[in-house]
PDBQT receptor file of N, H, CA, C and O in Angstrom, charges set to zero:
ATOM      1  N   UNK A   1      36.884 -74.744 -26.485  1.00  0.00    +0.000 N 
ATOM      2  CA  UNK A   1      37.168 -74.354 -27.848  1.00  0.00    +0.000 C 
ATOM      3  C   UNK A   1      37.641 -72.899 -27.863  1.00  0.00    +0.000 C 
ATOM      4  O   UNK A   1      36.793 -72.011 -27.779  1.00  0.00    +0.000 OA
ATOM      5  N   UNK A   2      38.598 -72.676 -27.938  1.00  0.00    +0.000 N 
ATOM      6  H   UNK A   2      39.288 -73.398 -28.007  1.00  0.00    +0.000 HD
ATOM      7  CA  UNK A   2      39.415 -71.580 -27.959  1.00  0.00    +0.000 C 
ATOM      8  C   UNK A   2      38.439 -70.598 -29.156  1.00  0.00    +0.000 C 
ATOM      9  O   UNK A   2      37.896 -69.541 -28.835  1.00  0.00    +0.000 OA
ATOM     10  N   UNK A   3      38.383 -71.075 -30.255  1.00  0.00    +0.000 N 
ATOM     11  H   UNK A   3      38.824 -71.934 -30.515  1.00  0.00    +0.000 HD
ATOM     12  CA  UNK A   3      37.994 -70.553 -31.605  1.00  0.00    +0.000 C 
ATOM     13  C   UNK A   3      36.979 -69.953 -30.740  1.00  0.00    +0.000 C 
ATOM     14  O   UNK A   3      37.377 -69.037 -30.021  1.00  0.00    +0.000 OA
ATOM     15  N   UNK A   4      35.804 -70.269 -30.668  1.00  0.00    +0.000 N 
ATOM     16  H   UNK A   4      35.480 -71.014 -31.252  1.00  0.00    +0.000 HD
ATOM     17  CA  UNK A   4      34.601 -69.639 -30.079  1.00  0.00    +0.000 C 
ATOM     18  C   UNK A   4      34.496 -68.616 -29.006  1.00  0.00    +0.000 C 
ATOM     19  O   UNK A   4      33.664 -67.712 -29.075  1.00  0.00    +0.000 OA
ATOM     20  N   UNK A   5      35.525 -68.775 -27.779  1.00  0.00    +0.000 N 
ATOM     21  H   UNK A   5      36.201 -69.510 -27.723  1.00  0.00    +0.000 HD
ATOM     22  CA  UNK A   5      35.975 -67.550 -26.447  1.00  0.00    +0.000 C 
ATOM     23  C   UNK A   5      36.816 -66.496 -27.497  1.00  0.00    +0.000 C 
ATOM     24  O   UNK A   5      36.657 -65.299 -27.257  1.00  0.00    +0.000 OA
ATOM     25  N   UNK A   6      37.675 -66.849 -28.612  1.00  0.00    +0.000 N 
ATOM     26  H   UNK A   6      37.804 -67.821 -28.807  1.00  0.00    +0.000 HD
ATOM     27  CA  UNK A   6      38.057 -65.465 -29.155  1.00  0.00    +0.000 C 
ATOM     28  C   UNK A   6      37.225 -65.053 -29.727  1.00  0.00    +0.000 C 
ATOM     29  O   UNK A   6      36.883 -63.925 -29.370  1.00  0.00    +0.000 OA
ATOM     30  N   UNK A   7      36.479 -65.653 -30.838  1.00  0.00    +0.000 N 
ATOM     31  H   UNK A   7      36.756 -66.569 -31.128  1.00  0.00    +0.000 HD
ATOM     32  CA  UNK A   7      35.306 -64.855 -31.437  1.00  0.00    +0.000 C 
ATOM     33  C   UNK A   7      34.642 -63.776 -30.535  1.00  0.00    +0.000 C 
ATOM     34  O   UNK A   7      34.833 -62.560 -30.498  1.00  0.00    +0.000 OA
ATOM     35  N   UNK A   8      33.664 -64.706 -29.697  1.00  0.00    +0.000 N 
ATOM     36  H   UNK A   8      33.508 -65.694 -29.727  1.00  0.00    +0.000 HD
ATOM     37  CA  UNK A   8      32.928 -63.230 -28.456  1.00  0.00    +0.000 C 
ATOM     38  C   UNK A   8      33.918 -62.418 -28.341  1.00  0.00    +0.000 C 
ATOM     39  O   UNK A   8      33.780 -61.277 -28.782  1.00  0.00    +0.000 OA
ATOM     40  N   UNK A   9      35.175 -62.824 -27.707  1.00  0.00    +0.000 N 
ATOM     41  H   UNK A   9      35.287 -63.751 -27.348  1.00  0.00    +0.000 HD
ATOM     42  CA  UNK A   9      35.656 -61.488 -27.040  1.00  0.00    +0.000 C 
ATOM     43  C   UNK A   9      36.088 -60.516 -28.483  1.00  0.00    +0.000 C 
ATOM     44  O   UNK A   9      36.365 -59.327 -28.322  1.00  0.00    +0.000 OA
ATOM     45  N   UNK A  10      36.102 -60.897 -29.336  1.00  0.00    +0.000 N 
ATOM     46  H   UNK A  10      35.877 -61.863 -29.467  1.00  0.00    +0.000 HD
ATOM     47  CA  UNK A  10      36.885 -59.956 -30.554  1.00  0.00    +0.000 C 
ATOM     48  C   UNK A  10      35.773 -59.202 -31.360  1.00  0.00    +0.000 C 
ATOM     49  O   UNK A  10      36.000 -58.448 -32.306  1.00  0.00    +0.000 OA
ATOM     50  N   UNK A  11      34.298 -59.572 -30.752  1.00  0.00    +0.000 N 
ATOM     51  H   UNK A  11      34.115 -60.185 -29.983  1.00  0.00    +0.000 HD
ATOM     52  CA  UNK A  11      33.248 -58.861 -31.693  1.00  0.00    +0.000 C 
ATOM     53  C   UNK A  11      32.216 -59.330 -32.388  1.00  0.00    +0.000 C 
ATOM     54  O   UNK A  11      31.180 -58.789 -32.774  1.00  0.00    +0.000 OA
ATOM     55  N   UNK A  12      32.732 -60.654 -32.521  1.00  0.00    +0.000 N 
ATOM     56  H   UNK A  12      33.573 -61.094 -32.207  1.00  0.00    +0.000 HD
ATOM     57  CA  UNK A  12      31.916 -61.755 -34.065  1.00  0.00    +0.000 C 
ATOM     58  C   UNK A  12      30.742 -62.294 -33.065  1.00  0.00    +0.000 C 
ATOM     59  O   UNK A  12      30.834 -62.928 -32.014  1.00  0.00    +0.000 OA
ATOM     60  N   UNK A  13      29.334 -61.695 -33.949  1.00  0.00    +0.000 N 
ATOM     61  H   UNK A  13      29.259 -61.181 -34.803  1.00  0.00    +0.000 HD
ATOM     62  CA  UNK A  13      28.142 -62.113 -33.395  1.00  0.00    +0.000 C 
ATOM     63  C   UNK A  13      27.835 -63.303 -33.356  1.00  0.00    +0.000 C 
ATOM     64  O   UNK A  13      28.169 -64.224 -34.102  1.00  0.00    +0.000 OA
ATOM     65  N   UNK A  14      27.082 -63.284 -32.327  1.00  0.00    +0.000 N 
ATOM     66  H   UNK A  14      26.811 -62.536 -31.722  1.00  0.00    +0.000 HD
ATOM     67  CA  UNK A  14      26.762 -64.392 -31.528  1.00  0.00    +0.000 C 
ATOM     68  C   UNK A  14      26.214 -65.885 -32.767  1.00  0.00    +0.000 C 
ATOM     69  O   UNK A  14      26.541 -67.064 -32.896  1.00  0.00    +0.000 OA
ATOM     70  N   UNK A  15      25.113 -64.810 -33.549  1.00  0.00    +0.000 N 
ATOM     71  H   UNK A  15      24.847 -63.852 -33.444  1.00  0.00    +0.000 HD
ATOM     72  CA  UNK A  15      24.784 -65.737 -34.347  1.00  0.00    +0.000 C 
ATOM     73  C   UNK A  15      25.386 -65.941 -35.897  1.00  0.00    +0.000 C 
ATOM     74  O   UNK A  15      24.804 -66.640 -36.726  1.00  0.00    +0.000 OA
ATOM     75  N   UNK A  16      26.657 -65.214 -36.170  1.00  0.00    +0.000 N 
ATOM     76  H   UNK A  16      27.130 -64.646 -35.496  1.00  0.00    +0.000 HD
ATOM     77  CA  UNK A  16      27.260 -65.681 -36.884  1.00  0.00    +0.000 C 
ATOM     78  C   UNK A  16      28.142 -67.275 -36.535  1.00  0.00    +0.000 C 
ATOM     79  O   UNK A  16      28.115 -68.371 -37.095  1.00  0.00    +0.000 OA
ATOM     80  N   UNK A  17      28.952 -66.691 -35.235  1.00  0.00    +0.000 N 
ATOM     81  H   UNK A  17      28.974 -65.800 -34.780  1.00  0.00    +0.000 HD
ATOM     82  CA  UNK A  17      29.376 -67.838 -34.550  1.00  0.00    +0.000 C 
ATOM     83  C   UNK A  17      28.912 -69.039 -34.652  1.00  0.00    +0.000 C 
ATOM     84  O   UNK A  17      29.555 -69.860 -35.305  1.00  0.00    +0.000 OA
ATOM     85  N   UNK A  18      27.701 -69.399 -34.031  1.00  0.00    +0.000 N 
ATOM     86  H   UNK A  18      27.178 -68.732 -33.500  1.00  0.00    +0.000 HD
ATOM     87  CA  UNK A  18      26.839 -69.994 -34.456  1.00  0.00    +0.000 C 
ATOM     88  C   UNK A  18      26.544 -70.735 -35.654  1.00  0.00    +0.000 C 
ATOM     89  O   UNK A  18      26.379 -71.955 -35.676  1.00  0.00    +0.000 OA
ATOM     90  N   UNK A  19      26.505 -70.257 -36.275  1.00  0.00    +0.000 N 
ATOM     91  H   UNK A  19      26.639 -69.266 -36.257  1.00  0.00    +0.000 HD
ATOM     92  CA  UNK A  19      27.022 -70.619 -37.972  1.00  0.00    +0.000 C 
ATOM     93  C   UNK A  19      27.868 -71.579 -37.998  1.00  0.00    +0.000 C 
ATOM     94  O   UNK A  19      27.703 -72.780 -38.213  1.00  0.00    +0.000 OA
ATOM     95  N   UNK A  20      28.893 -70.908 -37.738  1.00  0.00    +0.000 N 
ATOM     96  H   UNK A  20      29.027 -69.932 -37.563  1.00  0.00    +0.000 HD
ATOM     97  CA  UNK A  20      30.807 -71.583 -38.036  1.00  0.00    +0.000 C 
ATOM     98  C   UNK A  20      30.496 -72.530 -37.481  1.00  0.00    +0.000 C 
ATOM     99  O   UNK A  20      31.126 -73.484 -37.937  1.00  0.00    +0.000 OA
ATOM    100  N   UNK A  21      29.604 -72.910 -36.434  1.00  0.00    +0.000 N 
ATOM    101  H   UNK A  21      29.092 -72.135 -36.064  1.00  0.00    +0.000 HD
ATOM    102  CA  UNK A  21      30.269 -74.400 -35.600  1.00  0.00    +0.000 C 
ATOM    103  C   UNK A  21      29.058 -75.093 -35.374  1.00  0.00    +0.000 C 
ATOM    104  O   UNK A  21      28.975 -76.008 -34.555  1.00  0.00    +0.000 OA
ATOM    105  N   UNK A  22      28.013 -74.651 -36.139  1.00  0.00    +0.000 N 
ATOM    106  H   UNK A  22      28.080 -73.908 -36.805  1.00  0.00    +0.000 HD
ATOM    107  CA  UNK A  22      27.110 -75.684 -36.180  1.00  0.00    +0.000 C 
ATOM    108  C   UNK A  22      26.105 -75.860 -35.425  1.00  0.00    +0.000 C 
ATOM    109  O   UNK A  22      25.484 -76.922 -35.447  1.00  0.00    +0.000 OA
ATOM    110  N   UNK A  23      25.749 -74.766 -34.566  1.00  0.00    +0.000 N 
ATOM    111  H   UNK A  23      26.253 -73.903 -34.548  1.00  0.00    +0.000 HD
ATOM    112  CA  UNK A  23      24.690 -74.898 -33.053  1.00  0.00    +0.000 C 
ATOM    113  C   UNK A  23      23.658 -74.115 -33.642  1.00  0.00    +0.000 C 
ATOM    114  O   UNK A  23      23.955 -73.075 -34.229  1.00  0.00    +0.000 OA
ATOM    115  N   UNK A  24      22.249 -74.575 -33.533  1.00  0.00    +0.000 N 
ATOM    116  H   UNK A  24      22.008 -75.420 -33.056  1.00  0.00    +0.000 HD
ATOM    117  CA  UNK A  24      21.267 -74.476 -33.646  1.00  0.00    +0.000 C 
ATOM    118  C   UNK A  24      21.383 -73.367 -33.512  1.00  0.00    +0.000 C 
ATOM    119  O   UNK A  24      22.293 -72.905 -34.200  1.00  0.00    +0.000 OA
ATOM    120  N   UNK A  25      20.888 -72.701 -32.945  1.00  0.00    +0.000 N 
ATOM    121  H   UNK A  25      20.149 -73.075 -32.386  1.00  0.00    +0.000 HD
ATOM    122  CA  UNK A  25      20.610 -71.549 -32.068  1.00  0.00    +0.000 C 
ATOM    123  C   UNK A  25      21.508 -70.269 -31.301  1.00  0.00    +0.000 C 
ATOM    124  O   UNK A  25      21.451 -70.553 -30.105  1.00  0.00    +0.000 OA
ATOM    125  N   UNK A  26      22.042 -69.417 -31.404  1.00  0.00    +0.000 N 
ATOM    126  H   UNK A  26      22.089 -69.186 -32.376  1.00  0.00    +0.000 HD
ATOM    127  CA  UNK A  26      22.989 -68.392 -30.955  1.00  0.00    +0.000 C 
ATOM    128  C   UNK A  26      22.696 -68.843 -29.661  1.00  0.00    +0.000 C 
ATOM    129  O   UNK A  26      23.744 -68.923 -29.020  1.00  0.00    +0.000 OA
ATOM    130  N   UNK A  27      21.683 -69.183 -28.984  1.00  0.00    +0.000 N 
ATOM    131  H   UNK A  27      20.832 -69.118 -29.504  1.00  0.00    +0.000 HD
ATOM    132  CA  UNK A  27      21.747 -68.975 -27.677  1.00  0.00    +0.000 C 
ATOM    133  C   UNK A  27      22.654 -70.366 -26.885  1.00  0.00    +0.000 C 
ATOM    134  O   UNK A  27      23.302 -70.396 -25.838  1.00  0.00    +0.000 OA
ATOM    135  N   UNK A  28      22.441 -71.117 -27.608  1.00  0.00    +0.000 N 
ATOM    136  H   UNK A  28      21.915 -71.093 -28.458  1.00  0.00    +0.000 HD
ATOM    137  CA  UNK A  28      23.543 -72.509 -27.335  1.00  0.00    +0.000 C 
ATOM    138  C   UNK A  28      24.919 -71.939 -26.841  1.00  0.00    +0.000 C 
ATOM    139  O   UNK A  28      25.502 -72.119 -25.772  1.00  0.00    +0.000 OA
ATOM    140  N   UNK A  29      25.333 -71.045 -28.168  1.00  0.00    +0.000 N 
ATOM    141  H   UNK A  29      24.860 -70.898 -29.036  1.00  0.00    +0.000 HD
ATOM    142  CA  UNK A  29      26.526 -71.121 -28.299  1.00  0.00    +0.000 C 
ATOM    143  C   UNK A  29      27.423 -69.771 -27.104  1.00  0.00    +0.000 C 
ATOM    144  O   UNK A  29      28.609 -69.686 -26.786  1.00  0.00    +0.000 OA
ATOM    145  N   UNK A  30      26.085 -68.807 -26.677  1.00  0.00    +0.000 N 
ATOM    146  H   UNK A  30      25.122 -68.876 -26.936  1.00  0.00    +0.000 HD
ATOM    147  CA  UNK A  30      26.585 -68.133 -25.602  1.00  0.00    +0.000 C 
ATOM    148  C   UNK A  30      26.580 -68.965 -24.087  1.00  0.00    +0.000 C 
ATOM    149  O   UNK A  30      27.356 -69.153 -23.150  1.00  0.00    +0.000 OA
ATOM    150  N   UNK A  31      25.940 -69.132 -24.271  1.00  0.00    +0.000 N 
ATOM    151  H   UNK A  31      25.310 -68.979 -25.033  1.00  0.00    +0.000 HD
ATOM    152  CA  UNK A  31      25.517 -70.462 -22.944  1.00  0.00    +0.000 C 
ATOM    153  C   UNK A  31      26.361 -70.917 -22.927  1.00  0.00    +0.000 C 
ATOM    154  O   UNK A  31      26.947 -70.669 -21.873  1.00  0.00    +0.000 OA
ATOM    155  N   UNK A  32      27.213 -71.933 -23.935  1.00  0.00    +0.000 N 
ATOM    156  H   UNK A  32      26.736 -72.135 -24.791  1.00  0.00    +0.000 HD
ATOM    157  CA  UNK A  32      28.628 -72.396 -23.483  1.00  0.00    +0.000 C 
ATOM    158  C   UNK A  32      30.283 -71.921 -23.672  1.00  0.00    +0.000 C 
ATOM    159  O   UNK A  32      31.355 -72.334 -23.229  1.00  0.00    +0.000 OA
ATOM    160  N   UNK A  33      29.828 -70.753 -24.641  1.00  0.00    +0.000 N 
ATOM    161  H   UNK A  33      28.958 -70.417 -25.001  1.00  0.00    +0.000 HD
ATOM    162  CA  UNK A  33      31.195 -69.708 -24.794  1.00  0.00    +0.000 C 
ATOM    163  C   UNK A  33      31.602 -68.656 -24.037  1.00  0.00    +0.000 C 
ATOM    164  O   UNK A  33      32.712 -68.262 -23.678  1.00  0.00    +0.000 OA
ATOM    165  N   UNK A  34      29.545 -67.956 -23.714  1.00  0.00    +0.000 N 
ATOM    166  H   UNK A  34      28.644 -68.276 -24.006  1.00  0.00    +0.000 HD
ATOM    167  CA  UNK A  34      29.915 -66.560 -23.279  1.00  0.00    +0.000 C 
ATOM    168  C   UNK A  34      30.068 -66.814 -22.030  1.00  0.00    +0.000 C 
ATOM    169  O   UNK A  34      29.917 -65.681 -21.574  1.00  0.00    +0.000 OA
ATOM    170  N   UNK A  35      30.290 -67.590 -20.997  1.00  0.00    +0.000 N 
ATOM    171  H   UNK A  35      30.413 -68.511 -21.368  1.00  0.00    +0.000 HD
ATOM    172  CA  UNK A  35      30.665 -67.677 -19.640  1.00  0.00    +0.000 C 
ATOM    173  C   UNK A  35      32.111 -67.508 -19.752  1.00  0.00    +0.000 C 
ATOM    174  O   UNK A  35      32.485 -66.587 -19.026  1.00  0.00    +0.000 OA
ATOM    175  N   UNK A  36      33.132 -68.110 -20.451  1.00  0.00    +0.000 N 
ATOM    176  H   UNK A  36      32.827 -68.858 -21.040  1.00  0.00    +0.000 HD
ATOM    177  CA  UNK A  36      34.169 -68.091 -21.063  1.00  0.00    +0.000 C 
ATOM    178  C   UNK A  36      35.085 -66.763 -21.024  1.00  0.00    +0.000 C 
ATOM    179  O   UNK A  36      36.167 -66.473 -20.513  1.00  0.00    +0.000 OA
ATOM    180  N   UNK A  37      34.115 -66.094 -21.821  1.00  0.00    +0.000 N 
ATOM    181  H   UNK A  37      33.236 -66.330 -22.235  1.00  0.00    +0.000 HD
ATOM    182  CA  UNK A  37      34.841 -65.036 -21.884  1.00  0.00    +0.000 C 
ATOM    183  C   UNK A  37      35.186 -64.191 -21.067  1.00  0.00    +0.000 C 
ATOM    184  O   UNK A  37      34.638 -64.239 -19.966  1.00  0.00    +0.000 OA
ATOM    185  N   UNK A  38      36.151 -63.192 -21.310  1.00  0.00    +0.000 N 
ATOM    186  H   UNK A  38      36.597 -63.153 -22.205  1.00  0.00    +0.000 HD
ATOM    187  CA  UNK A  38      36.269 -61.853 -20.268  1.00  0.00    +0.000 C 
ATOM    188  C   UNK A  38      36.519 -60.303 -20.831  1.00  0.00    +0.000 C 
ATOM    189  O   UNK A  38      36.585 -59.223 -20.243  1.00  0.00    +0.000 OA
ATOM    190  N   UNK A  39      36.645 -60.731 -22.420  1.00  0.00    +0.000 N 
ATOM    191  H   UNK A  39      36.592 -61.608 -22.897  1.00  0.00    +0.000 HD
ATOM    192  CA  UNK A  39      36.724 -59.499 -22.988  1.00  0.00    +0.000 C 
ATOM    193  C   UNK A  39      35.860 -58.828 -23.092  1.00  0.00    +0.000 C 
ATOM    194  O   UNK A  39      36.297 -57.690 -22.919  1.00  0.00    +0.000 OA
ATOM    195  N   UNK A  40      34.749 -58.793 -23.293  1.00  0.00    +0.000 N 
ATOM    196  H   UNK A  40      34.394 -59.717 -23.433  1.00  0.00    +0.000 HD
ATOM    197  CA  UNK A  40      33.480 -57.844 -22.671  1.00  0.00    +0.000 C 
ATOM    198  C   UNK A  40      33.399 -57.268 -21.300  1.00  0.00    +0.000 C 
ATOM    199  O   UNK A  40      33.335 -56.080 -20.986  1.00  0.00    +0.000 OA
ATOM    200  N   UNK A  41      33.414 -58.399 -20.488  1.00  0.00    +0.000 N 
ATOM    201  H   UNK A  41      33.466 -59.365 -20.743  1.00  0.00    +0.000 HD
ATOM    202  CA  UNK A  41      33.694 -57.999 -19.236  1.00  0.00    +0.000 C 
ATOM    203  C   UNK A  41      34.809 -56.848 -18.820  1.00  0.00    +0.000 C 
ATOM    204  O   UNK A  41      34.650 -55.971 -17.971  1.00  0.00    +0.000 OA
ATOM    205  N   UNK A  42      36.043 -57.093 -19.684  1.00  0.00    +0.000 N 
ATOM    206  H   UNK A  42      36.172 -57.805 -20.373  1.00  0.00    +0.000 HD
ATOM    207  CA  UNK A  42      37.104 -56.312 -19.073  1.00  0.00    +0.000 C 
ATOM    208  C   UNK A  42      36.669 -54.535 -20.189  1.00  0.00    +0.000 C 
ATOM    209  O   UNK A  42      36.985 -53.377 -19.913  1.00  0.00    +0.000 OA
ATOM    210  N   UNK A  43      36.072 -54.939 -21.098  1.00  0.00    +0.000 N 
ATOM    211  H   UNK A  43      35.815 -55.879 -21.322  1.00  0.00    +0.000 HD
ATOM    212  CA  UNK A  43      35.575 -53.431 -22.100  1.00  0.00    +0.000 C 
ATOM    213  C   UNK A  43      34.175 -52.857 -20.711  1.00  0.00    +0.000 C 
ATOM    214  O   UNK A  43      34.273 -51.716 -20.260  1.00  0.00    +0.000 OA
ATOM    215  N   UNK A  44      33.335 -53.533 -20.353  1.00  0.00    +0.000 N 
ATOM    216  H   UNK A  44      33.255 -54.460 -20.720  1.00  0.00    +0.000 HD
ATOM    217  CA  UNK A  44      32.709 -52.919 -19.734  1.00  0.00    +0.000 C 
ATOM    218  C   UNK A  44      33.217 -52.167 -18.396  1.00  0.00    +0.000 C 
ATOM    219  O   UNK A  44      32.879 -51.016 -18.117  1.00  0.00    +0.000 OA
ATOM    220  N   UNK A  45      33.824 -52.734 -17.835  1.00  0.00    +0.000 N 
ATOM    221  H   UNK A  45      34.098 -53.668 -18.061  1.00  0.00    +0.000 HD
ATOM    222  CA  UNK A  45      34.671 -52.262 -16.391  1.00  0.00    +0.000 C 
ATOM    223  C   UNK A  45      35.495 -50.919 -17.202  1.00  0.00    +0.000 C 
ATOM    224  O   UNK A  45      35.017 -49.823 -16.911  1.00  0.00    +0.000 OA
ATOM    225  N   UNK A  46      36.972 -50.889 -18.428  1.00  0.00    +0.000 N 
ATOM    226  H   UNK A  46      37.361 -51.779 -18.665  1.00  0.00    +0.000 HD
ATOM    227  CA  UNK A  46      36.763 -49.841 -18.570  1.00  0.00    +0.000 C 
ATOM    228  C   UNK A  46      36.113 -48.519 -19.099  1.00  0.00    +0.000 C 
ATOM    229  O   UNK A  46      36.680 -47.426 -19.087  1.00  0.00    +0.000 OA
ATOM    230  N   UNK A  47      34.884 -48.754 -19.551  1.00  0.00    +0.000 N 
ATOM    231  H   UNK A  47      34.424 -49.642 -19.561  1.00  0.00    +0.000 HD
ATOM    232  CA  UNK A  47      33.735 -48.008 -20.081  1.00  0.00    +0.000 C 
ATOM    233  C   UNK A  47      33.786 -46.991 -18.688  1.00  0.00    +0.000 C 
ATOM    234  O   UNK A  47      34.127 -45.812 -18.584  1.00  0.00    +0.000 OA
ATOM    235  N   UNK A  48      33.328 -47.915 -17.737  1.00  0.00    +0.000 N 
ATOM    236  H   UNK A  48      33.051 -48.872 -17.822  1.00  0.00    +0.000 HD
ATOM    237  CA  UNK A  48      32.605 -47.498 -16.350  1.00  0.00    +0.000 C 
ATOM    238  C   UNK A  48      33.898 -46.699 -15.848  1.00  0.00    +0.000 C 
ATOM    239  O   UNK A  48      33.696 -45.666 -15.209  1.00  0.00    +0.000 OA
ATOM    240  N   UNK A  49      35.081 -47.067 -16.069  1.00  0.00    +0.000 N 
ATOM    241  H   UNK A  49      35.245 -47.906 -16.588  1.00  0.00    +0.000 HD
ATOM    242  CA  UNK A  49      36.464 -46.712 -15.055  1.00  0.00    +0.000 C 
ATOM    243  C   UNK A  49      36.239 -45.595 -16.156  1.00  0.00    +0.000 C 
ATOM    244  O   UNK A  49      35.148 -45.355 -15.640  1.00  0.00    +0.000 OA
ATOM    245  N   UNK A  50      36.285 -44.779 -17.112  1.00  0.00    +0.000 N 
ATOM    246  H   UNK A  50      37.171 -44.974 -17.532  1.00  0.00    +0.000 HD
ATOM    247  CA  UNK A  50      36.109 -43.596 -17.882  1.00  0.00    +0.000 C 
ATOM    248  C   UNK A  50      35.395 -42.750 -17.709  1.00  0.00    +0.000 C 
ATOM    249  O   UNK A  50      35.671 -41.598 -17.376  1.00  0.00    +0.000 OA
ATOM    250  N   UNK A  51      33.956 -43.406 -17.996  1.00  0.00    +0.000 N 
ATOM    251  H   UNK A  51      33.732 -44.343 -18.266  1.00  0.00    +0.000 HD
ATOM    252  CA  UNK A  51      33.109 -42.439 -17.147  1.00  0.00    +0.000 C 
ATOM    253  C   UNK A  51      33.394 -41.924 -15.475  1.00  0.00    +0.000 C 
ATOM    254  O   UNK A  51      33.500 -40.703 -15.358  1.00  0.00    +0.000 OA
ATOM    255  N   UNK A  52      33.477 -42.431 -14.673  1.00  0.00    +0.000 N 
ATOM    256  H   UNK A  52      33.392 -43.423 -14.768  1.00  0.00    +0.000 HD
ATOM    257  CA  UNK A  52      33.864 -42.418 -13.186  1.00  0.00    +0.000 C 
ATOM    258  C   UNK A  52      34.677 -41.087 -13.321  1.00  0.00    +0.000 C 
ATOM    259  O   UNK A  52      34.396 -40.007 -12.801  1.00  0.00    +0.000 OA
ATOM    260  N   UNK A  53      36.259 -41.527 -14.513  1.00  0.00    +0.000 N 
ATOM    261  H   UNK A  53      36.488 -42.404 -14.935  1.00  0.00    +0.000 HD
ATOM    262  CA  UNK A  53      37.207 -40.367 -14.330  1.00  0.00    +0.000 C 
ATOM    263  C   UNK A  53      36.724 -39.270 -15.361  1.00  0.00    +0.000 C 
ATOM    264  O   UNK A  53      37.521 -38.454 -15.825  1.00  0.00    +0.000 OA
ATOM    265  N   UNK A  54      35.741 -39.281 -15.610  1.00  0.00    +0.000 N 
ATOM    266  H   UNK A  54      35.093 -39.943 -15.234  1.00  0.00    +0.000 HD
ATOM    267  CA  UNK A  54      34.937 -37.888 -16.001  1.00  0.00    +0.000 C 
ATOM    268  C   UNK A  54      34.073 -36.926 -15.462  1.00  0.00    +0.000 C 
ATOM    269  O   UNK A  54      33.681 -35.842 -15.894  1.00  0.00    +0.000 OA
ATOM    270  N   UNK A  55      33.734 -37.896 -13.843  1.00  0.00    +0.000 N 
ATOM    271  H   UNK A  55      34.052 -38.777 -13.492  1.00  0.00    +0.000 HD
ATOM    272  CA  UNK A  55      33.178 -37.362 -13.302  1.00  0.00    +0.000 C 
ATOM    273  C   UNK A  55      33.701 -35.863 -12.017  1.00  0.00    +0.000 C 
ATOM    274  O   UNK A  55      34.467 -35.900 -11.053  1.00  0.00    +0.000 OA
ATOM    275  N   UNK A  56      33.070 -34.980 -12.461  1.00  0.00    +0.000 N 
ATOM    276  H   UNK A  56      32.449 -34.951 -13.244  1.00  0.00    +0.000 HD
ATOM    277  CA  UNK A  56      33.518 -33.395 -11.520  1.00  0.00    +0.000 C 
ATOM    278  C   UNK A  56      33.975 -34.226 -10.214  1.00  0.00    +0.000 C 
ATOM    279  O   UNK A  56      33.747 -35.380  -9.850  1.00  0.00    +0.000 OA
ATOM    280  N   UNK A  57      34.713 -33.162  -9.662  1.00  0.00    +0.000 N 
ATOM    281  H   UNK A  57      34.898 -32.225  -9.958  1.00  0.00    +0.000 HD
ATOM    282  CA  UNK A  57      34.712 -33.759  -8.125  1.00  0.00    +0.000 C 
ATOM    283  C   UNK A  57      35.965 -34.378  -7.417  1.00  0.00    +0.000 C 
ATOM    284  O   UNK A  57      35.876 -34.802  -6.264  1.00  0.00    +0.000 OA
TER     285      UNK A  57
């Protein structure tokens, strides 16, 4: 479900999501979306690649 991998990656909480499509529980719906994704993944890597190039040295 496309709808649900853009949501995570674009921001929309877990348990709003959740909501929209009907799953009990937020945790359902990361369990089968948030593996999915990579936009977090790719915001955390450059978080880390920023800090790194802030570092003295």
């Amino acid at each position: 479900m496309p709808y649900a991998t853009l949501s995570l990656d674009n921001g929309v909480h877990a348990k709003i999501l959740s909501d929209r499509i009907s799953h009990t529980h937020e945790g359902i719906t990361v369990q089968i979306y948030g593996h999915r994704s990579t936009g977090h993944d790719r915001e955390a890597a450059e978080l880390i690649r920023q800090r790194l190039d802030e570092q003295p040295g």
